[in-house]
DSSP file (Angstrom, degrees, kcal/mol; ACC not computed):
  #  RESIDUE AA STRUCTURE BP1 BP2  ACC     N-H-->O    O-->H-N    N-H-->O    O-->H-N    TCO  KAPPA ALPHA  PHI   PSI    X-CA   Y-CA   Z-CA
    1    1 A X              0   0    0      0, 0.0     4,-0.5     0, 0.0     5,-0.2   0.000 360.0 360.0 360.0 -20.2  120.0 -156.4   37.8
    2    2 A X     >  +     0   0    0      1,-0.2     4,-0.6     2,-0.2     0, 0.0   0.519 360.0  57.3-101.7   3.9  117.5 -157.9   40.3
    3    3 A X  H  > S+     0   0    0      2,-0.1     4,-2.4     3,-0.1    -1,-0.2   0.692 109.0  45.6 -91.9 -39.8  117.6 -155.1   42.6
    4    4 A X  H  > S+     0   0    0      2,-0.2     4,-0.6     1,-0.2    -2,-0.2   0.666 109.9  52.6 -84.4   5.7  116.4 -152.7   39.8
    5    5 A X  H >> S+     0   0    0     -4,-0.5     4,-4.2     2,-0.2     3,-0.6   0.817 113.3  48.2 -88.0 -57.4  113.8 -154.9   38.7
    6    6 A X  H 3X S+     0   0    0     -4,-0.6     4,-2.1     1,-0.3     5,-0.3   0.960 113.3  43.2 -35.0 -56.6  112.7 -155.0   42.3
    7    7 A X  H 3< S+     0   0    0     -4,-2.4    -1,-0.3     2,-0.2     4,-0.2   0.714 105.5  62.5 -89.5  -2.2  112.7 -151.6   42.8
    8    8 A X  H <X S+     0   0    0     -4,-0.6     4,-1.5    -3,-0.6    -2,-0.2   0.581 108.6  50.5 -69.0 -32.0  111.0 -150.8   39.4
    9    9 A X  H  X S+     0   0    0     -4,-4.2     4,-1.4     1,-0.2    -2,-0.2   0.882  97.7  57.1 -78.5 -15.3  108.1 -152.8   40.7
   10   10 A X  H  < S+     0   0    0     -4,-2.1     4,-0.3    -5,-0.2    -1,-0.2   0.472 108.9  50.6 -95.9   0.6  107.7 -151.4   43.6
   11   11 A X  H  > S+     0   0    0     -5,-0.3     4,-1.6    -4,-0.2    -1,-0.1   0.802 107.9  57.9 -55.6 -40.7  107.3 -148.1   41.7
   12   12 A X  H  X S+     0   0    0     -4,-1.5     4,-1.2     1,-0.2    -2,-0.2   0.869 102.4  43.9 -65.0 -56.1  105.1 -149.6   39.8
   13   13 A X  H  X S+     0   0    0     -4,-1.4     4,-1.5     2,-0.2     5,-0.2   0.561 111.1  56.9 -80.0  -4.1  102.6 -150.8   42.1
   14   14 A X  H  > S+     0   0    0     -4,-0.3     4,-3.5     2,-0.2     5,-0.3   0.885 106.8  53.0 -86.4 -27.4  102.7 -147.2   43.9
   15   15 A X  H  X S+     0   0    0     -4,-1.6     4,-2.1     2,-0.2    -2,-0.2   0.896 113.0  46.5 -44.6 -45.3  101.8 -145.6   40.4
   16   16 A X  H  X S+     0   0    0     -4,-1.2     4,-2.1     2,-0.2     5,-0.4   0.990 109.2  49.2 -85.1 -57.2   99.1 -147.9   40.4
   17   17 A X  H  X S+     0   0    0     -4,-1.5     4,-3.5     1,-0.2     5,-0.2   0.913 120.2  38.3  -7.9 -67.7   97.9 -147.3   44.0
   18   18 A X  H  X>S+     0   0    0     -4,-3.5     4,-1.9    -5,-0.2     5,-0.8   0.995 115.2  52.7 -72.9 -50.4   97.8 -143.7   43.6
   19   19 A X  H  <5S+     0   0    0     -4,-2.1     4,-0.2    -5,-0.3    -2,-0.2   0.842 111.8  47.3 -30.9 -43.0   96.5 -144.1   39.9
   20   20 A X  H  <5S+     0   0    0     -4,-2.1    -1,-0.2    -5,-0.2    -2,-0.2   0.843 117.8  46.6 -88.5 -35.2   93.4 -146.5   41.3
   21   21 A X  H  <5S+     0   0    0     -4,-3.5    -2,-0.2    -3,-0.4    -3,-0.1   0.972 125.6  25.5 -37.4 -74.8   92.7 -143.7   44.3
   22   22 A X  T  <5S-     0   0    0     -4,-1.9    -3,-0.2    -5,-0.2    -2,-0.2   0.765  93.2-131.0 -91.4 -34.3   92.7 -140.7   42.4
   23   23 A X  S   <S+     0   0    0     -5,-0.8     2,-0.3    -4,-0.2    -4,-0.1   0.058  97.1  36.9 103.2 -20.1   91.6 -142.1   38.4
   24   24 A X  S    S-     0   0    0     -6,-0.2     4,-0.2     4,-0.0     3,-0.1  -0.758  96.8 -89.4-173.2 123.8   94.7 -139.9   37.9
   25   25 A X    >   -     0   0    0     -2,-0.3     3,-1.3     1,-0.2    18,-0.1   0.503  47.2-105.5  -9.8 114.0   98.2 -138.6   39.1
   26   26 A X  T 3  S+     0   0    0      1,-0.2    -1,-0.2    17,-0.1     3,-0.1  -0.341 104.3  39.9 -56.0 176.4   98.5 -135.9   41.0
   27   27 A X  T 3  S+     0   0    0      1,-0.3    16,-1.6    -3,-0.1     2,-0.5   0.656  79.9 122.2  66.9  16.9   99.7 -132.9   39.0
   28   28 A X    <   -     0   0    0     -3,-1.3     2,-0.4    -4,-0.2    -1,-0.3  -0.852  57.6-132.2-103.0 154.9   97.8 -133.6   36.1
   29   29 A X  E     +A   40   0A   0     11,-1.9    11,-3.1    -2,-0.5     2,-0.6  -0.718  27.8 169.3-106.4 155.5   95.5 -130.7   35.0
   30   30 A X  E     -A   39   0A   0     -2,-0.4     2,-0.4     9,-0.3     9,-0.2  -0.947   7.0-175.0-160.4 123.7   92.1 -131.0   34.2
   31   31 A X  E     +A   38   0A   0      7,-3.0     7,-4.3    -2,-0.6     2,-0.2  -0.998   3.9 176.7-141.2 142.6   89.4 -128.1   33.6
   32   32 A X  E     +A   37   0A   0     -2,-0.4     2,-0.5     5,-0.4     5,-0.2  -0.977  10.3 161.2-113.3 116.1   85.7 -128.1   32.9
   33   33 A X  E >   -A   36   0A   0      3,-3.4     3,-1.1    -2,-0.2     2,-0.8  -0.850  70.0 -41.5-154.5 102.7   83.5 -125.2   32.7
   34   34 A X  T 3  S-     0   0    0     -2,-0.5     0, 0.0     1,-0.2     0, 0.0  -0.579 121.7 -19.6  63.2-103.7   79.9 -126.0   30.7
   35   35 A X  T 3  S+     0   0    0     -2,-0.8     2,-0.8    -3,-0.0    -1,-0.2   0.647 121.6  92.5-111.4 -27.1   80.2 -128.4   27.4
   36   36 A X  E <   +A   33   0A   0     -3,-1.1    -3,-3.4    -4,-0.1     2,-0.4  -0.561  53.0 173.6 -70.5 101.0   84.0 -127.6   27.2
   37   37 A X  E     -A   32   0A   0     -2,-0.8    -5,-0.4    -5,-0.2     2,-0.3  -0.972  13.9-166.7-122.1 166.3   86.3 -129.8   28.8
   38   38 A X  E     -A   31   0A   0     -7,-4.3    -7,-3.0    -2,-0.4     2,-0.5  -0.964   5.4-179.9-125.3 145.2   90.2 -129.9   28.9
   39   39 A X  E     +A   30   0A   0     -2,-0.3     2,-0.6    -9,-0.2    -9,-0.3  -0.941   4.3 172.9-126.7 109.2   92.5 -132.9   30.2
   40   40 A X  E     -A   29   0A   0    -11,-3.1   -11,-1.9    -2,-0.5     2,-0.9  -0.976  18.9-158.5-134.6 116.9   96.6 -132.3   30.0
   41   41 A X     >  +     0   0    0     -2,-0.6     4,-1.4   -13,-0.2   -13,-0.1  -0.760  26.9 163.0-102.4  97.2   98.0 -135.5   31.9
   42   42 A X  H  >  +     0   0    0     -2,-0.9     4,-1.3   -15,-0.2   -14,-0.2   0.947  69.1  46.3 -79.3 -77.7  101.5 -133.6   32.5
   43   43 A X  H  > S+     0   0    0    -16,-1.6     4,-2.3     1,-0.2    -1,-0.2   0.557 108.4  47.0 -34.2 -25.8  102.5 -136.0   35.2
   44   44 A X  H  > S+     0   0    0      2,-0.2     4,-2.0     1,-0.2    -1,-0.2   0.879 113.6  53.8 -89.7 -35.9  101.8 -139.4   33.9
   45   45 A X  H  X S+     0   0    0     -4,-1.4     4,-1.6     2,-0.2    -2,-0.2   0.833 105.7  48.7 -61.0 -20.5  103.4 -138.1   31.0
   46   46 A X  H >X S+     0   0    0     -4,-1.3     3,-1.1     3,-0.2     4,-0.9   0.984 121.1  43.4 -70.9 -83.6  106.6 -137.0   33.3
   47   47 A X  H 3X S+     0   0    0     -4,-2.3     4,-2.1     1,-0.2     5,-0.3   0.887 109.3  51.5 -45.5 -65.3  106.3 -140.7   34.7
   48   48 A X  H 3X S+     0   0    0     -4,-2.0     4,-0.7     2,-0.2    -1,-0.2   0.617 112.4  45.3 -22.2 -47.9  105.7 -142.6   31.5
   49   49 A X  H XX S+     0   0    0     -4,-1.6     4,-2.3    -3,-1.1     3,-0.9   0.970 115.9  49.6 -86.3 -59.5  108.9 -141.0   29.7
   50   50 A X  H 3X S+     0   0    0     -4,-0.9     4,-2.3     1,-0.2    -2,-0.2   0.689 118.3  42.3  -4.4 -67.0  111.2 -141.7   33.2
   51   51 A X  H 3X S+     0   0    0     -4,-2.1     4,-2.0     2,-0.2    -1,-0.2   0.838 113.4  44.0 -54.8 -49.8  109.9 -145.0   33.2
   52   52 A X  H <X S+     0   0    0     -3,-0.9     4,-3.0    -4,-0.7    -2,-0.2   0.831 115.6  51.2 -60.4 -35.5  110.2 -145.8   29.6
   53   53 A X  H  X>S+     0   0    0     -4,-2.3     4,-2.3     2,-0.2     5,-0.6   0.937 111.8  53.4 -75.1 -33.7  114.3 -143.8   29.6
   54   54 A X  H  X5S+     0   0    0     -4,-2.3     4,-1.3    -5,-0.3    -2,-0.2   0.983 115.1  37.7 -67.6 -39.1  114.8 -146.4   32.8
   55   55 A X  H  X5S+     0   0    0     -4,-2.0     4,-3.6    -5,-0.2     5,-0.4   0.989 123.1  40.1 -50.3 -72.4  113.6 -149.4   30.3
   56   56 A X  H  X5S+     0   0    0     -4,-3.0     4,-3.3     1,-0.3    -1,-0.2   0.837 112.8  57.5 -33.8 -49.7  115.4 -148.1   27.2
   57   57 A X  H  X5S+     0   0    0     -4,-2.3     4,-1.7    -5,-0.2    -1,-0.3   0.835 111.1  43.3 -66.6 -45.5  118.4 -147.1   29.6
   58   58 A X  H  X<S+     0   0    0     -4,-1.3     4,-3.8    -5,-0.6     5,-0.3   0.981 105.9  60.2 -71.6 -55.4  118.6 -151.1   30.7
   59   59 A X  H  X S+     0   0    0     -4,-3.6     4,-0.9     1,-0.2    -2,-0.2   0.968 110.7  45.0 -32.3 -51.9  118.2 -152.8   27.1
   60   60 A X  H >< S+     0   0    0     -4,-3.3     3,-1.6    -5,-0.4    -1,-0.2   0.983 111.6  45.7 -67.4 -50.3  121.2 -151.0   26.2
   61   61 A X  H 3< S+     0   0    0     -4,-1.7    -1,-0.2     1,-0.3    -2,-0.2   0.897 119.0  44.6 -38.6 -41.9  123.3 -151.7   29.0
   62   62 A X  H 3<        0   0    0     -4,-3.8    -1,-0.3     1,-0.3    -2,-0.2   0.663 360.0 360.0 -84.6  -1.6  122.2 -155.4   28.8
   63   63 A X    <<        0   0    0     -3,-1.6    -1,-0.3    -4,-0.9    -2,-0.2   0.316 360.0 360.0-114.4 360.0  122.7 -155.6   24.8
């Protein structure tokens, strides 16, 4: 259990790295063109549910 806590932090802090670099993931899309802009964060959402099934995924195990 203390190896996957380990190695969900060091996920964690590379998420944040690149997160604090770029303001946002690669592979998210983002278009602007005159008053119109659009923002579809595909990738943090791809990370976000991964991360959230590895959480879910442990509770249960541990319960």
């Amino acid at each position: 259990m203390g190896k996957i806590f380990i190695v969900l932090g060091v996920v964690f802090i590379i998420i944040g790295v690149i997160w604090t670099l770029f303001g946002k993931l690669p592979g998210d899309i983002s278009f602007k063109k005159g008053n119109f802009s659009f923002h579809f964060p595909i990738m943090t959402s791809i990370v976000v549910s991964i991360i959230l099934s590895i959480i879910l995924f442990l509770i249960g195990k541990w319960r």
